[in-house]
C-alpha positions in Angstrom: -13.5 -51.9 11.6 -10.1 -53.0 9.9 -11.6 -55.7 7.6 -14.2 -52.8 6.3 -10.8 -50.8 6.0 -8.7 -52.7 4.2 -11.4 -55.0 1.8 -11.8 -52.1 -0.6 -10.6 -50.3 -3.7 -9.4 -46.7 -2.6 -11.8 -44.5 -3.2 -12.1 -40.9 -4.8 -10.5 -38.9 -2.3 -7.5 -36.4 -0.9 -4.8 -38.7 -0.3 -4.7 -40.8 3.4 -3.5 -43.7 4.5 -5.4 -45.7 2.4 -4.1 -44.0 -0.9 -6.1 -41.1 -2.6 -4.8 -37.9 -4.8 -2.9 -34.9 -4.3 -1.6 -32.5 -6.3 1.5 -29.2 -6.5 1.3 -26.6 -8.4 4.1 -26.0 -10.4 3.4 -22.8 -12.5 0.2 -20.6 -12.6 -1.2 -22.6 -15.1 0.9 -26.1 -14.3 0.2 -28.7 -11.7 1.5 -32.3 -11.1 -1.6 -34.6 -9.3 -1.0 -38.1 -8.3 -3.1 -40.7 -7.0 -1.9 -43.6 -5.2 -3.8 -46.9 -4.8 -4.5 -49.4 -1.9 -3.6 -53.2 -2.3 -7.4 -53.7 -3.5 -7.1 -50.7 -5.8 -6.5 -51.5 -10.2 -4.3 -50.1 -12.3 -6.6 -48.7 -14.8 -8.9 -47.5 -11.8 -5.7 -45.5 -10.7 -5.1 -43.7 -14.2 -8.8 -42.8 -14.4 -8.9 -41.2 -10.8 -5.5 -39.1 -11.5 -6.9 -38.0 -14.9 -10.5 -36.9 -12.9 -8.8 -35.1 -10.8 -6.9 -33.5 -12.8 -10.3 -32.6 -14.6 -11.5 -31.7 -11.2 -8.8 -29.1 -10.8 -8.6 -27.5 -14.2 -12.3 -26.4 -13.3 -11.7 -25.3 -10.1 -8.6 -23.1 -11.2 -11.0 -21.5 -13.9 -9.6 -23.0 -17.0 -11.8 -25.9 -19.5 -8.8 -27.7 -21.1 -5.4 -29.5 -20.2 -3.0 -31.5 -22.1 -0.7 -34.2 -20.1 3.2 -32.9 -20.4 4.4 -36.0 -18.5 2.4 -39.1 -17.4 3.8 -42.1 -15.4 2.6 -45.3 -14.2 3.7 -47.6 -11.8 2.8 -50.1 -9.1 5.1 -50.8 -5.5 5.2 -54.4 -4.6 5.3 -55.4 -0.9 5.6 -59.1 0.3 4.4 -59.5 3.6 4.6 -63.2 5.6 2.0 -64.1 8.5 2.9 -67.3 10.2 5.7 -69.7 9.9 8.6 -71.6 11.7 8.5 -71.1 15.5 10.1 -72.2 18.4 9.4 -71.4 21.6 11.7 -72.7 24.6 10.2 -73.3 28.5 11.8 -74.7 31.4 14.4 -73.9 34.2 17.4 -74.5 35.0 19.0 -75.8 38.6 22.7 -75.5 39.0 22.6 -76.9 42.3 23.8 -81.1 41.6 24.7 -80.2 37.9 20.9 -80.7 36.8 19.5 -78.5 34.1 16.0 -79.5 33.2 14.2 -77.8 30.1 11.1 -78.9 27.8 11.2 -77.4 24.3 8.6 -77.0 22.2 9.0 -75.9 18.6 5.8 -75.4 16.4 6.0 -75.8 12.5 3.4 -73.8 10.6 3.4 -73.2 6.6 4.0 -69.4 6.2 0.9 -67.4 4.3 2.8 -65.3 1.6 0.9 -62.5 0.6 2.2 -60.3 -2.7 0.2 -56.6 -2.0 0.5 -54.3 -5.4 -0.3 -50.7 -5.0 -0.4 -48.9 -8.3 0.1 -45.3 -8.7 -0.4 -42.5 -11.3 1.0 -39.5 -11.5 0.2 -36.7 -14.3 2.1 -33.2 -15.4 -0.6 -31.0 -17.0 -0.7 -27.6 -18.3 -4.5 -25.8 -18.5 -5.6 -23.7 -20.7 -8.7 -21.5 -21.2 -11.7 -21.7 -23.2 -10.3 -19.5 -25.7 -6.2 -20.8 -25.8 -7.4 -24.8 -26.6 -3.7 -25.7 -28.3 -3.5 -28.3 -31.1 -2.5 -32.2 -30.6 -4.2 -34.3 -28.0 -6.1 -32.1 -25.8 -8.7 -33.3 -23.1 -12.1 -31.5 -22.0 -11.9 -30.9 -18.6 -15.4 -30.9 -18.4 -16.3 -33.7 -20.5 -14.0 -36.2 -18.8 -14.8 -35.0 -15.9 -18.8 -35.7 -16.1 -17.9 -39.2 -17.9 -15.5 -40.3 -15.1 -17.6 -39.4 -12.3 -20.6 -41.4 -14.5 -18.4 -44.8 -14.8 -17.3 -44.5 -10.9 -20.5 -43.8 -10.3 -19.4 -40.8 -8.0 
């Protein structure tokens, strides 16, 4: 069902073609995640769900910390129109005695204009082990994890 589809935030999930995370590794300790929202999907919903799983894969790589080395925001605007000015032209046309017969019909309809925002978030982290925990702002991979999964209720 389309409506069910397309009526809801993204969800927590591996990225498809309603929006979702994915991630690169770009060193053995360094991976870039992203997580890309739907139309229904907000922008704070979208940083919280790129930090989780970037909780999420700190633990699975066997590491308890990360810090954010680059973080980026940003939301893609499409305008999509449904409706509007059309004609439509019927008839026929007999060359025989230079007659040429047509009835037109042209149908004027107000265009619906929707605006359709689709934030995404994209984080650079580094992880670290229990025992390597650097100095400055430094986030719990197992903590936020637990208190992200809590406020989604996932």
């Amino acid at each position: 069902m389309i409506v069910g589809l397309i009526g809801c935030a993204t969800t927590y999930q591996s990225v498809s073609h309603t929006g979702g995370f994915s991630e690169t590794q770009l060193g053995e300790n360094m991976w870039r995640i992203s997580f890309q929202g739907n139309g229904y999907t907000s922008e704070d919903r979208t940083a919280d769900f790129a930090l989780l799983r970037s909780a999420e894969l700190t633990l699975i790589q066997g590491y308890r910390y990360f810090i954010i080395i680059d973080g980026s925001q940003s939301t893609q605007t499409n305008i999509a129109t449904i409706g509007g000015n059309t004609s439509r032209t019927y008839g026929s046309a007999n060359t025989i005695g230079n007659t040429t017969t047509f009835n037109a019909t042209t149908i004027n309809t107000t265009p619906n204009i929707y605006m359709i925002r689709k934030p995404s978030a994209t984080n650079t982290i580094l992880m670290y082990k229990e025992d390597e925990k650097p100095e400055g702002i430094v986030y719990d991979a197992e903590f936020l994890d637990s208190s992200l999964r809590s406020k989604y209720e996932l």
